[in-house]
Structure formats: C-alpha cells, structure tokens
N, C-alpha and C positions, 0 to 999 in steps of 0.2 A: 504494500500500500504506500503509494507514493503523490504527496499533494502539494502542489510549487503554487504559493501565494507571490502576489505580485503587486507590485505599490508604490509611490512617488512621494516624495518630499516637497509637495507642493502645498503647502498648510500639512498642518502636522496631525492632523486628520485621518487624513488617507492610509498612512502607517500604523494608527492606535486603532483602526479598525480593522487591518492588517491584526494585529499583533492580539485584540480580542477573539480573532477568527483561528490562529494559532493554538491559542491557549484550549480553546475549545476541543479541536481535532488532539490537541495533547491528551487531553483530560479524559476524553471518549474511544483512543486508541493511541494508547501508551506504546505502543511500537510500527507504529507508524512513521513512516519516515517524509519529515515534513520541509521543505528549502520554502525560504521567504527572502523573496529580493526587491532591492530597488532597482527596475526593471530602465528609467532614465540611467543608471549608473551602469547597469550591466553594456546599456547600448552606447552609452559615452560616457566612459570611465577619463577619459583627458578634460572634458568640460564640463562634466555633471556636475560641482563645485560651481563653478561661476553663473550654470543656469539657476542654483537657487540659491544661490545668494542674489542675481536680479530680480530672481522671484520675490524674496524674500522686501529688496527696496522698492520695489514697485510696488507690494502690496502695503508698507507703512508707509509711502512718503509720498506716492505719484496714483494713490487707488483711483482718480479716475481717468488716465490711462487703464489700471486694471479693471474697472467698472465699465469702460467701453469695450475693452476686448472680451469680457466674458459673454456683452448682450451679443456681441455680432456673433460669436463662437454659438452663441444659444437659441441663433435664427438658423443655423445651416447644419441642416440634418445630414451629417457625415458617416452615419451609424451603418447606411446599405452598400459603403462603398469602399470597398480593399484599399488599402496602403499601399505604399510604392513599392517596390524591387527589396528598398533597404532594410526596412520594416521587416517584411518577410523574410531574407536571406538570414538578418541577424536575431530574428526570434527560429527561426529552424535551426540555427544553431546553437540554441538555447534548450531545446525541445530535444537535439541529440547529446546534451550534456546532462539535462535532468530525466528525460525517458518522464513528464509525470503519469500517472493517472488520471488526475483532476487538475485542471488550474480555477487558480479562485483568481480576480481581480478586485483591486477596491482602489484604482485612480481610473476614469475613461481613457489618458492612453495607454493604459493596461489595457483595458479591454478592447481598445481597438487593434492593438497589435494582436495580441493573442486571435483576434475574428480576421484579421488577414491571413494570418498565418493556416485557421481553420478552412477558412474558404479556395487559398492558393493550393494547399496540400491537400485537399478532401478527408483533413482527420477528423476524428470521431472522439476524440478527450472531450467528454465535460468540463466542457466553458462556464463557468459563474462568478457574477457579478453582482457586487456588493456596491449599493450605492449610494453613498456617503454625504450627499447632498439633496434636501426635500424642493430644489425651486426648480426642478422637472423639466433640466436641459437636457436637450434632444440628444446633445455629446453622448449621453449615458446608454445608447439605444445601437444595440448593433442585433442582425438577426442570428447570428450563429452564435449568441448566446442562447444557452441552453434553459438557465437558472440562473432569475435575480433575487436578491434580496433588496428588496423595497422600504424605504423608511417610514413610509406613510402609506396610506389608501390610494389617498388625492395623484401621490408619485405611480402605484401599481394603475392608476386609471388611467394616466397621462400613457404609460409603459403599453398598454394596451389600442390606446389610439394611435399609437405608432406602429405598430405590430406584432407585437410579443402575444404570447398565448396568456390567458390569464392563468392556466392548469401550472404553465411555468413562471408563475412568480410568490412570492413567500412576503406576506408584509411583517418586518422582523425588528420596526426600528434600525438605527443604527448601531452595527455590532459594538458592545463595551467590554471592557477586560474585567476578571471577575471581580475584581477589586470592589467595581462602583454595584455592584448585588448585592441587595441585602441590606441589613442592618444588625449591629451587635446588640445585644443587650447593654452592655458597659456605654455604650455607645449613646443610645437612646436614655440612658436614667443620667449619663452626666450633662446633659444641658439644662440646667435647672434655674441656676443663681443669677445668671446672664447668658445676652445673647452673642451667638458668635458670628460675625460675620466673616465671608473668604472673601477678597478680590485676588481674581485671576488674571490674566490678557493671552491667554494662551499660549505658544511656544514661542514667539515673538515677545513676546513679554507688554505688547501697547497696551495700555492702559488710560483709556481719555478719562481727564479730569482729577486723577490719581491726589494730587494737593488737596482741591476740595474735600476731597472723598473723605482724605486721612484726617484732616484737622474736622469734619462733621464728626465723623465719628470716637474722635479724640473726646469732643467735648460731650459726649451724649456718656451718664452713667449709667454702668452693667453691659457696656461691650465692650466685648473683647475682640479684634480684629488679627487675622492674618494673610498678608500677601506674598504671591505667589507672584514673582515676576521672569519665568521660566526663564531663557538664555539673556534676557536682557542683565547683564552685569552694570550697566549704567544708574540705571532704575533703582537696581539692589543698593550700588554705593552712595546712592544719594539717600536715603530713606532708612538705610540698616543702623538701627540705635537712635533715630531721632522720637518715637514717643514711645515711654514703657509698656504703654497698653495695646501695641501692634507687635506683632511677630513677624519679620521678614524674611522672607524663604528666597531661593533661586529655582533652581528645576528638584523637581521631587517625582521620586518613582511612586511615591503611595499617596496620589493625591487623593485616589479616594476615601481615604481615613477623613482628611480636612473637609472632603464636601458633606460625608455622613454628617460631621462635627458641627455644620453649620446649620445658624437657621436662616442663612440668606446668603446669594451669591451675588458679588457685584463684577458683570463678566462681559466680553465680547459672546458676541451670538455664534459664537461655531458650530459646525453641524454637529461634531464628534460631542463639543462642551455639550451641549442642548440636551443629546440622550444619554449622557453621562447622568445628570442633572434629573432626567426624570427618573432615570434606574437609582436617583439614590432621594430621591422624592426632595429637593430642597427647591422653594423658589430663587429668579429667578430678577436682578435688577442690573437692566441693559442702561448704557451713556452713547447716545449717539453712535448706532453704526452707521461705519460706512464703505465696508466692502460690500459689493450686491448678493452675494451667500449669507452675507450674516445679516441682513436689512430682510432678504424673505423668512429667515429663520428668526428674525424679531419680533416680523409680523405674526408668523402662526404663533411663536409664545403667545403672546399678547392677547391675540386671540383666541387661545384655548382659556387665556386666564390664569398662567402661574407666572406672569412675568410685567414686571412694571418696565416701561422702553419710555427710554428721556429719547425727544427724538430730534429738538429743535439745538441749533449751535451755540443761540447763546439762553437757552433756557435754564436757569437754575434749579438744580435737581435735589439741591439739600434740604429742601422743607418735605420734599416728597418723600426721600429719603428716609428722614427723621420722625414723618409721619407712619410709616408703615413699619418701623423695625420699634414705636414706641405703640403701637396698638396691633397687641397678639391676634383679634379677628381678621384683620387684614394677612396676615400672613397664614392663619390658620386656613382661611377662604383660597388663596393661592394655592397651598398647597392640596388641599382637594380637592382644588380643577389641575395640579398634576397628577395626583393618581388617577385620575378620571383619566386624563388624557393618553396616561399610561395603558388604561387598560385598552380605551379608542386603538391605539397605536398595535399592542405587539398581539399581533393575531398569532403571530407562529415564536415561540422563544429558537434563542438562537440553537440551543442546546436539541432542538430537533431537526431546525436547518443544516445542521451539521450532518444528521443522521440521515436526512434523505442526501446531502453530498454523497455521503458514506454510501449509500444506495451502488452505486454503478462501479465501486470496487467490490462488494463483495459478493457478481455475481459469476 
C-alpha cells in the first residue's frame, strides 16, 4: 500500500491539510507506506525558494496584484485541459520513482498535474483531491479526478455544475490534524477565572491592527492573551516582554492546545484557520481581510454566525471587541452557531474519507 500526497507552499494551508490527511492514513494503516511532497519543489528544486518567497511578498504587501490574479485564474476553467509536455514528462517521472497506488492532492497544481499526467498516460491510480479553499474556483475542477473532498455543500454543488459526479465527492470540511479534535477534560474545566484570548496571523505571521488589539486587551481585567506570530521574527521582537498579561509565541507545532485554551480567536480568515476553528469549536474575530480567500471565508463565518469581521479600514474594532469578550451571551451565541455549522459542514468525517481512499488498495 503505497499513497504519495502532494502539496505546495502556497499559504500554509495547503500543507496542514496535506499533513492532516497523512496522519490519518498513518493512524488507519500503520504500515502503509506513505511519501508527501512539495510537488513545486520536486518540479523546480533551483527556484522553488524564490517562487514562495514572491509568493509569500505579494500576498502581505502587493495582495491586490494577488486579488487580481486569483479573480482572473477563477474565470478560466483550466480543469478539462492537459498540461504541456513538461508537466507530464516531469510528473511521469515522478510516478516511476514513487510507483503510488493512490495520489491525494491538496494544492490545484497538484491536481492539475497529476490529471495530465492521468489523461496523457491513460492511468488508472486514484486521483483525489482535497480542496482546501470554500470560494468554488473552477482551478479546483479537473475531470480525471476520481475523489474530492469538498469543504462545504455550496463547494460539492459548484463541483457538480462543473462536472464531477456527485457519487464522487465526500463533503468533509477541510482536513485538520488530530490535534484540533476534540476537547480534554483538563482543558474544558481550566477556563474558569478568565478569558483567554489567541491572536494568530497565520504562517506569515500578519497581523492587522496587532497594537490596538494588545493595548485593548491589556486594559480589559481577566484576560489573559496569547500570540502567535508564526515565522514572523519581527513581530515577535517587537512585542516579546512588553505587557505581563500577553504571552508571545513564534511558530508552535501544538497550536491546537492554544485554540482549545481559548474563548476567542483574533485571526486572519484562512481556509485551513477557519476548520481548524470549528473542529475545536472556538469563535471567531476577523480585522479587515484582504486576500480574496480569506474575505469569502469571512463572509461564510459571518454568516453562519461564529465570527465577528471588522470589515471597514478605518473602523474601530475595540469597542466591539470589548463588547463581546465582556458579555458571555454573545460568545456563548457564536459558539452555537459553530457547532451548528459544524454539524451543517462535515457530512463525511475524514477518518472515513480515508477508508473509502483505502477502498481501491485493498482490492
């Protein structure tokens, strides 16, 4: 049994849903043998470096350069139509180094390479795709996938009016590591005395409004805050040791401890954050996004009702703030429209998407 996941470092997303779907296949076939690659590295191993690190500056500093190219990229349904020569030459080479049985993807040019390669060779490996993003861009849509894994309904309906079978698609959320499942006991009876709040910015570490945020909640008594300002080192050296009632972190591998911990997130809209978020049931308070992945994924928060979205530039967010984290019914109300939303959401758990993968090895 042999399963070659595939994933891009294009938002840090793509990987952590990658690395949930791993855990998974470990847990359910302990000898299994599994490769998980960054599939832009495999295919340019000289410039994979410098494409995301511009990734990376275009999406904090120039996003709407990156907010045009994703609308045009999300008019041009490229899903029915093979890749060029190179595409295919260097994923067949890939295919005679790994032999899989299954590929999984969870970036679209994962999956578009992998459907050239299916369509040029006439193989027959199950193709599935994991898709990581709910604002149901066409990029995501190839036909020789086999099996998706859909984050929402809305996303499995869009999938269908494109032309996917509905028989083959699984709505599963967005896969999470098992980390963000569940709740401890220890866990649940220690938030008693005060509230705790987490800001995150994701792997990037941005963080809009980060000053106000920390002196609001400096001054408000019985919170306790801590940030999370993943690879940004900047962010950390400015902030690390200036108030006692914050705790400043860098990158942590167990963040889901901190989101269980909280009773409120103050976070960028990411697709990967968002079902992190509802698997560990904590609401949800958004500052102005403004990538267009995280602005549709603000919207459905918002509108399911576990997320408060500051959405205006220069709107003052700290009364709203102050108001919601100092009146327990407002946060109670949030968080039962995300278990609500949760349950709307995971029709299939992942832990049986895994088992119908597991399907076509073990016949």
């Amino acid at each position: 049994m042999k399963i070659l996941i595939l994933s891009g470092r294009f938002g840090f997303g793509h990987e952590m849903a990658a690395n949930a779907i791993q855990e998974e296949f470990r847990r359910q076939a302990k000898y299994a043998e599994i490769i998980q690659k960054d599939l832009p590295e495999y295919f340019y191993p000289r410039i994979s470096k410098v494409l995301y690190k511009i990734f990376g500056l275009v999406a904090e500093r120039y996003h709407g350069i990156y907010n045009l190219v994703y609308k045009i990229s999300g008019r041009m349904n490229s899903g029915n139509k093979p890749g060029g020569p190179v595409v295919y030459q260097r994923f067949r080479k890939m295919m005679k180094e790994y032999t899989p049985d299954v590929i999984v993807c969870t970036h679209p040019f994962c999956e578009k390479a992998a459907a050239t390669y299916k369509a040029k060779a006439d193989s027959q490996i199950p193709l599935v795709t994991s898709i990581t993003d709910i604002s149901m861009h066409k990029e995501w849509y190839a036909k020789q996938t086999d099996l998706y894994l859909a984050p929402t309904r809305e996303v499995k309906d869009n999938l269908v009016s494109l032309g996917a079978s509905p028989e083959n698609i699984l709505v599963t959320g967005v896969p999470v590591r098992q980390q963000f499942l569940g709740k401890t006991e220890y866990e649940a009876e220690e938030q008693k005395n005060e509230k705790h709040v987490l800001v995150m910015g994701g792997g990037l570490g941005i963080i809009p409004g980060l000053e106000d945020i920390l002196y609001t909640l400096h001054e408000m008594p019985g919170i306790r805050t801590t940030v999370i300002t993943g690879k940004n080192q900047k962010l950390y050296d400015r902030w690390a040791g200036h108030f006692d009632d914050v705790e400043m972190l860098g990158y942590v591998d167990n963040i889901g401890s901190y989101m269980r911990k909280a009773d409120l997130v103050i976070t960028k809209a990411g697709g990967i954050t968002l079902f992190e978020l509802i698997q560990s049931r904590v609401p949800m308070f958004i500052i102005r996004p403004f990538l267009e992945q995280e602005i549709v994924n603000a919207r459905y928060a918002q509108e399911k009702g576990f997320a408060r979205v500051i959405w205006g530039e220069g709107e003052d967010f700290t009364e709203e703030l102050r108001s919601i984290l100092q009146d327990s019914g407002k946060l109670g109300v949030m968080k039962e429209c995300m278990v609500q939303a949760r349950r709307e959401i995971m029709e299939t758990e992942l832990s049986d998407a895994v088992r119908v993968m597991r399907e076509p090895l073990n016949k």
